[in-house]
TORGU-860217 format. One record per residue (C-alpha): x, y, z. Coordinates in steps of 0.1 Angstrom, whole numbers, padded with zeros to 4 digits, always signed. Example, Ala and Ser with C-alpha at 12.3 -4.5 7.8 and 13.67 -1.06 7.14 Angstrom:
residues 2
+0123-0045+0078 +0137-0011+0071 
END
This chain:
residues 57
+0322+0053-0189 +0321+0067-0226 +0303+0098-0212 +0323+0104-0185 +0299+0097-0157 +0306+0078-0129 +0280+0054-0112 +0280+0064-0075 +0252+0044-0064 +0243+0012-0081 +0208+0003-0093 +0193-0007-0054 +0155-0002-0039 +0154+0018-0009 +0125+0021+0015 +0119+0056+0034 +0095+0053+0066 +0067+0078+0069 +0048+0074+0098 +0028+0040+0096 +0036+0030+0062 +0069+0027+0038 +0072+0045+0006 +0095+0025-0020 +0119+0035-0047 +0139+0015-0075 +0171+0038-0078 +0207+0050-0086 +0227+0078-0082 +0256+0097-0108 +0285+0120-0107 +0282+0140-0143 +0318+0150-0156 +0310+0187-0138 +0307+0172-0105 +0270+0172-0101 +0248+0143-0087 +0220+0130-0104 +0193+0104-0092 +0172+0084-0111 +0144+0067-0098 +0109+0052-0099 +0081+0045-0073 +0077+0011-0055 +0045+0025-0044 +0037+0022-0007 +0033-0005+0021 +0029-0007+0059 +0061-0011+0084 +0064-0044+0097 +0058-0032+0131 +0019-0019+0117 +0017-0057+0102 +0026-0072+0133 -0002-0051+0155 -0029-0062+0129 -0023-0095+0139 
END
C-alpha cells in the first residue's frame, strides 16, 4: 500500500458469544509501518445464540 500498511485481516464480521446472546462486529485489522496493529470496526448490534432460538421453540 501507498501508506505502507499492510492489511492483516480483511474486511469480515465476527460474532463474540456472551452468555445467552451474540454481540456482532463488521471488522479489519492493520499492521502500520511501526509494527503496530490497528482494528477498525463497527457494531452488528446484538442477537440470541442459536442454541437460545432453538429452546424458545
Amino acid at each position: 500500500m501507498e501508506a505502507g500498511a499492510i492489511i492483516l485481516i480483511p474486511m469480515e464480521e465476527r460474532w463474540y458469544r456472551q452468555k445467552d446472546e451474540e454481540a456482532g462486529n463488521r471488522q479489519f485489522v492493520l499492521v502500520d509501518p511501526d509494527g503496530y496493529l490497528l482494528r477498525f470496526f463497527t457494531n452488528l448490534g446484538r442477537r440470541p445464540t442459536s442454541a437460545s432460538v432453538t429452546s424458545i421453540r
